[in-house]
C-alpha positions in Angstrom: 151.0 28.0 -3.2 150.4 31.0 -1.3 152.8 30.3 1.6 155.7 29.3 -0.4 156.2 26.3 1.3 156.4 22.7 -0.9 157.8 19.2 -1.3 159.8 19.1 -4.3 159.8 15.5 -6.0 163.6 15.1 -6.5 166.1 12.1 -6.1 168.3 12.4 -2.8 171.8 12.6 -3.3 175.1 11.4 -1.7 175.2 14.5 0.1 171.3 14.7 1.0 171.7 10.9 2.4 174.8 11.8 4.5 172.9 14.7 6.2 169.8 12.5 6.9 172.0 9.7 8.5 173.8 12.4 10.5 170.8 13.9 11.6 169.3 13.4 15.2 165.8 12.3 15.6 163.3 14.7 17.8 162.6 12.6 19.9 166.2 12.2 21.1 166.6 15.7 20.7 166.4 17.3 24.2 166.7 20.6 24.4 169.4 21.3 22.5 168.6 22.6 19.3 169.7 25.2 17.4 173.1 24.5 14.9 171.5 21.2 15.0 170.2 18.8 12.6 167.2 16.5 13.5 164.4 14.9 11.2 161.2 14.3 11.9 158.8 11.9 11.1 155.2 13.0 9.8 152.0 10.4 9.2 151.9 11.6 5.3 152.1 9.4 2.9 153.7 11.4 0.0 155.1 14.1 -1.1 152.1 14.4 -3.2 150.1 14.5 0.0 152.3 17.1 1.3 151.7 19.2 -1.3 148.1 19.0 -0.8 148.5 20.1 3.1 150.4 23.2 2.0 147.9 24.4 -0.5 145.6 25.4 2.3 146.5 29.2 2.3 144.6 29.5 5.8 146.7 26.9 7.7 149.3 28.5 9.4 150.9 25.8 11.1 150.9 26.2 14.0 152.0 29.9 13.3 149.7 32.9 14.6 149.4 34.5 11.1 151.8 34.2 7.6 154.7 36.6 9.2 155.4 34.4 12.1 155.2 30.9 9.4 157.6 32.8 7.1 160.1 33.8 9.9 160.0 30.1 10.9 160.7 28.8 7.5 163.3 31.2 7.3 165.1 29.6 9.9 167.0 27.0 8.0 166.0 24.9 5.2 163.7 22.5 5.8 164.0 19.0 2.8 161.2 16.7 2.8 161.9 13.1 1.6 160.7 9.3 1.5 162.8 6.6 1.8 162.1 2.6 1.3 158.5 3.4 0.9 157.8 5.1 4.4 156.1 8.1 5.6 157.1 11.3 4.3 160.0 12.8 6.6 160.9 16.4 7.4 165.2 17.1 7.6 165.3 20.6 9.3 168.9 22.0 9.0 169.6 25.7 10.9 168.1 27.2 13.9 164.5 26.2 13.9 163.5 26.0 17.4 162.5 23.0 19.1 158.8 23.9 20.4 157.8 25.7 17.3 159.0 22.9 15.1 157.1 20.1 17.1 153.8 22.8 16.7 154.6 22.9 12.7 155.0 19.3 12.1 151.8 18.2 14.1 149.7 20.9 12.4 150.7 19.3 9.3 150.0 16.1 10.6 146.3 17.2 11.6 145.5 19.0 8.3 146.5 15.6 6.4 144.3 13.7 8.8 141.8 16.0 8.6 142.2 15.5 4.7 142.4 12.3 4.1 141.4 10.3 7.1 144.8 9.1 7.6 145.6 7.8 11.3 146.6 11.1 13.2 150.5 11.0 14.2 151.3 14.0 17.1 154.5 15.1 18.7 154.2 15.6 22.9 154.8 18.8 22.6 154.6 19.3 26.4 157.4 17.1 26.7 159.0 17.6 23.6 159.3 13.7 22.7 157.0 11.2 21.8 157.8 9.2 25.1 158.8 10.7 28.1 161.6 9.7 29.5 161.1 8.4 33.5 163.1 9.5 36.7 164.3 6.3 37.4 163.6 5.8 41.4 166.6 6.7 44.3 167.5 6.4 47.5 170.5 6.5 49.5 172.0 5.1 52.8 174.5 7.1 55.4 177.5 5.9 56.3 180.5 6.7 58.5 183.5 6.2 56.1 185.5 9.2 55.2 188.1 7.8 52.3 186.7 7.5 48.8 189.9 5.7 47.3 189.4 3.0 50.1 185.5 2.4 49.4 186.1 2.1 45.9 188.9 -0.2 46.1 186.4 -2.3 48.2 183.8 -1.9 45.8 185.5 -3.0 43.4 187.3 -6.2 44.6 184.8 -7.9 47.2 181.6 -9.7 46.7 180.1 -7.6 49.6 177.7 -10.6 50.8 176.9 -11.8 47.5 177.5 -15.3 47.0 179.2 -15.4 43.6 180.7 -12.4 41.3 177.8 -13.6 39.1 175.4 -12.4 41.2 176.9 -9.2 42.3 176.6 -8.1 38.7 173.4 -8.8 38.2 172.5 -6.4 41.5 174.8 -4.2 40.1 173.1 -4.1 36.9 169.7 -2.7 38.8 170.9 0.6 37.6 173.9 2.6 39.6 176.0 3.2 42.8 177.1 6.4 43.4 179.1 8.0 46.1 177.9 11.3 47.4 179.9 13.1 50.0 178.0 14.9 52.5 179.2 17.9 54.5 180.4 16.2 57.5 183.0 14.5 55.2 181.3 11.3 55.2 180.0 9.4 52.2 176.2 8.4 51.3 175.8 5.6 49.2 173.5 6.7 46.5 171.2 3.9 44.6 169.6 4.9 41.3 167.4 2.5 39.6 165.2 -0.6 40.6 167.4 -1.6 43.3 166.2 -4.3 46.6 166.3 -2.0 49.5 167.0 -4.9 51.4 169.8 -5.9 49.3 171.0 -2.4 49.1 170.8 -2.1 53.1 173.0 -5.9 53.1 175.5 -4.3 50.8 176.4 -0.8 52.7 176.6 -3.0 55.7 179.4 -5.3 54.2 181.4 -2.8 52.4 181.2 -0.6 55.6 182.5 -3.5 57.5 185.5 -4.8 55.1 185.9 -1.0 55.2 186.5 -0.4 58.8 188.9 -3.6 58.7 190.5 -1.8 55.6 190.9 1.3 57.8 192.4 -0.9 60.8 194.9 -2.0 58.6 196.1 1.0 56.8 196.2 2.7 60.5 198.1 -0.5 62.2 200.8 -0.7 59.2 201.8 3.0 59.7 201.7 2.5 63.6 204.1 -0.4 63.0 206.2 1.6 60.4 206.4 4.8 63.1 207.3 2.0 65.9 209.9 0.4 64.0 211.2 4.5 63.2 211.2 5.2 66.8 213.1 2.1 67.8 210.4 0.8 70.0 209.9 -2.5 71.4 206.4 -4.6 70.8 205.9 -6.3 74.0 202.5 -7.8 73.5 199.7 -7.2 70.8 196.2 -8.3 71.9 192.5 -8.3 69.5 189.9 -7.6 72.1 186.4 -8.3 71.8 185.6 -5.5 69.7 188.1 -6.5 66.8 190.7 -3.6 68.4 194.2 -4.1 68.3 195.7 -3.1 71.7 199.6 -3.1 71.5 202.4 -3.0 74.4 205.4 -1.1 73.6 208.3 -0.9 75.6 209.7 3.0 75.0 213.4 2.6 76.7 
C-alpha cells in the first residue's frame, strides 16, 4: 500500500479493550481533543474492506496531498477494530486534531460507498458531531431582592404557589433556575429550558412575596433585639394596611 496506512487482522487484547472502553466517542467529544482518546465509528464492514479503501494510492483523505496524510497519521496511532459483528471502528490515541480527523474518517467512509454501494455514513463536520446539540430556550424576570442566602432558603423550602411538592418538581424539572445578580445589586431570576412563562411569572411573584415577609422578619427581630439592648419600652405595635409594622417605643 502506497500510503502505509492498513487494518491489521489481529485479536484485541486486555489492554486494547481497556483503551476502547476508556475512549470517548466523537460525537461527545467537543472541542477538546488532543491527549485525548476518542473512537470513531465508520460505515465499513471489515477490516477487509478497509484495506480495500486504503489501496487507492490517489485518495488522500481528506488530506491535500501524501505529506499532509502522513503528518496526520503521524499524530498518534490510529487501531482499527470490530467488535460483536459491527462496523469496523477507528481508536485514535495522541494528538490528531478534531476537524482533520472527522475529514479522514468520512473520506474513508465515501471511498467505501463509492466502492461497494454501501449506505454512506458522514460526520457533521461543521459542527463536529453527528447531532447538534440545541440552545435550550431562556428568559429571565427582574426582581427587587438583594439577599441571595434568603431567596434560596425560600426556594428551597416553599411550594411558591404550587399546590403540592409533587408539582413543584415537575416545574422544576422544565430545565433550571438560576440566580443572576445584576449591577444594581438585585437578582434576575434566570429560566433555562421549556419553562411556562406564565408559571414562571406566578413563581417570581410568590417567592418575591414570602421574600419581602422573610425580610420583614429578619429586620423586625434585630429591631426588637436593639430595643431590648437599649432598654426601651414597646408601647404599641400596629400592622397597617400595607403589611408594615409600625411600633411605639417609649425612650425614657
Amino acid at each position: 500500500m502506497s500510503l502505509h496506512l492498513q487494518s491489521v487482522p489481529r485479536s484485541l487484547g486486555s489492554s486494547d479493550l481497556d483503551k476502547i472502553d476508556a475512549a470517548v466517542d466523537i460525537t461527545e467529544l467537543g472541542d477538546k481533543v488532543n491527549g485525548v482518546s476518542f473512537k470513531v465509528k465508520t460505515n465499513v464492514d471489515n477490516l477487509a474492506g478497509m484495506d480495500v479503501v486504503f489501496d487507492n494510492p490517489n485518495n488522500f483523505f481528506g488530506f491535500k496531498n501524501k505529506q499532509k496524510l502522513m503528518e496526520f497519521r503521524n499524530k498518534g496511532e490510529m487501531l482499527f477494530y470490530t467488535q460483536g459483528g459491527q462496523k469496523v471502528e477507528i481508536l485514535f490515541t495522541g494528538n490528531f486534531p478534531g476537524e482533520d480527523t472527522i475529514n479522514f474518517v468520512n473520506a474513508i467512509c465515501a471511498e467505501y460507498t463509492k466502492i461497494t454501494g454501501a449506505p454512506i455514513l458522514k460526520i457533521d463536520s461543521s459542527e463536529k458531531i453527528e447531532e447538534k446539540k440545541k440552545e435550550l430556550p431562556k428568559f429571565k424576570i427582574s426582581t427587587i431582592m438583594t439577599n441571595s442566602y434568603v431567596i434560596e432558603s425560600i426556594m428551597r423550602s416553599s411550594f411558591l404557589g404550587f399546590a403540592s411538592q409533587e408539582d413543584l418538581m415537575k416545574f422544576k424539572g422544565n430545565g433550571k433556575i438560576l440566580l443572576n445578580k445584576t449591577t444594581e445589586g438585585t437578582y434576575d431570576i434566570m429560566f433555562v429550558g421549556d419553562f411556562n412563562r406564565k408559571e414562571a411569572k406566578s413563581y417570581v411573584q410568590n417567592l418575591t412575596d414570602e421574600y419581602k415577609e422573610a425580610i420583614q422578619e429578619i429586620t423586625y427581630n434585630k429591631v426588637m433585639d436593639k430595643i431590648k439592648k437599649e432598654k426601651y419600652v414597646v408601647e404599641s405595635e400596629v400592622v397597617d394596611n400595607n403589611n408594615s409594622i409600625i411600633l411605639t417605643l417609649n425612650i425614657d
